[in-house]
C-alpha positions in Angstrom: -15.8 -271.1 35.9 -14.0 -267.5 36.8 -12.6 -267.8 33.2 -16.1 -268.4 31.2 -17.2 -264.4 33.1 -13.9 -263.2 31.1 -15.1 -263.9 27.7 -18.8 -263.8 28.0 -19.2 -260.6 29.8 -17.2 -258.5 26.9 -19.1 -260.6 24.3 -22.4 -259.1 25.8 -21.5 -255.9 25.9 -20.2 -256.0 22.4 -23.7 -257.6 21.2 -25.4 -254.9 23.4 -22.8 -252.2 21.4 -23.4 -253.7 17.8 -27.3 -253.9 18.7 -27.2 -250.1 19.4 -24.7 -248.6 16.8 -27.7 -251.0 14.0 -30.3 -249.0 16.0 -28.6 -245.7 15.7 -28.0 -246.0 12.0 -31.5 -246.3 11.3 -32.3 -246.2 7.8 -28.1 -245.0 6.8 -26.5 -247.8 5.6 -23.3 -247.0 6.4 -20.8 -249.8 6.3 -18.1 -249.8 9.0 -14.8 -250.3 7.4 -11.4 -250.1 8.2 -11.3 -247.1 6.4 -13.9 -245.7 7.8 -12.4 -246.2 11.5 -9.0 -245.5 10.5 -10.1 -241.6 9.4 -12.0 -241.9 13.1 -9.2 -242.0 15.2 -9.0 -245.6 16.1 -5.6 -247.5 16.3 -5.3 -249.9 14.3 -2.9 -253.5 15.0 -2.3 -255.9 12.3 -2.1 -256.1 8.6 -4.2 -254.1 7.1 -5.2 -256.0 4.6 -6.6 -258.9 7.1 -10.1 -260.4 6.2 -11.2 -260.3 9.7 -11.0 -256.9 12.2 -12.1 -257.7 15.4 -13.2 -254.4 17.1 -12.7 -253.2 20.5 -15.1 -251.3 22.2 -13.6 -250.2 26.1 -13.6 -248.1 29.0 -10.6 -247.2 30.3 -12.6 -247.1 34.2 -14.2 -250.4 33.1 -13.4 -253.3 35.5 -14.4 -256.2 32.7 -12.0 -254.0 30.4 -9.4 -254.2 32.5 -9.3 -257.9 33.4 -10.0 -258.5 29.0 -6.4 -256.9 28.9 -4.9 -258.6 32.1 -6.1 -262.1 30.6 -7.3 -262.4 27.2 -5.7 -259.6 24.8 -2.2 -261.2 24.6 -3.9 -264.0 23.5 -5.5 -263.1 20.6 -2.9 -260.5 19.7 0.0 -263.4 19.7 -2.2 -266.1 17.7 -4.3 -263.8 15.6 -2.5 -260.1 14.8 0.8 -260.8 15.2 0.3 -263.6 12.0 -1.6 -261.4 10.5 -4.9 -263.1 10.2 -6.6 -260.3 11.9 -7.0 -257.0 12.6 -7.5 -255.3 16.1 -9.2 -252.2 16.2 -9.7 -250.0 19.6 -12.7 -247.6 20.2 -13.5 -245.3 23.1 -16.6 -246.3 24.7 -16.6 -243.9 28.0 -20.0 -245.3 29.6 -18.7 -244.8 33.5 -19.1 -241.3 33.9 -17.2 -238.1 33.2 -13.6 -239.5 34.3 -14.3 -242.0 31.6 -14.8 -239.1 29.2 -11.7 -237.6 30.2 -9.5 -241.1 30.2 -10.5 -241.3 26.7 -9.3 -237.8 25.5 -6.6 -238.4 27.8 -5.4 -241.4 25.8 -5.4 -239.2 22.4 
């Protein structure tokens, strides 16, 4: 049961993410691309030219973060990057407060 928390809580908060970022674009219809992220700032893992990109959005102070990395990322980055069907994009999404803020510069 402990397992089911471990996939369904990042799946919310990436359906609460993508919700907000539709909501923020309001009448721009910009298309998120690789591209488009790559010229952000955001690491990119996997071949590029990969059909599917799942997108990571975390907090380096975020407990559900840290146990996606403890349980689930090797996972998908064995069986899905390192073949190449996908890739894995990360973004900074510092929503615990101002150390948050700072972890995420930190990391660039």
């Amino acid at each position: 049961m402990k397992k089911y928390y471990l996939i369904a809580i990042p799946v919310v908060i990436g359906i609460i993410v993508a919700l907000y970022l539709q909501y923020q674009s309001g009448d721009k219809q910009e298309k998120i691309t690789t591209q488009t992220l790559i010229q952000n700032g955001s690491p990119l893992m996997g071949n590029s030219n990969a059909k599917i990109t799942i997108l990571e959005w975390g907090d380096y102070q975020c407990t559900y973060c840290y146990k996606f990395h403890q349980s689930s990322k090797d996972a998908i980055i064995e069986e899905y990057v390192n073949t190449g069907k996908v890739n894995f994009v990360f973004r900074d999404f510092p929503l615990n407060g101002p150390n948050s803020v700072l972890a995420a510069q930190g990391s660039y």
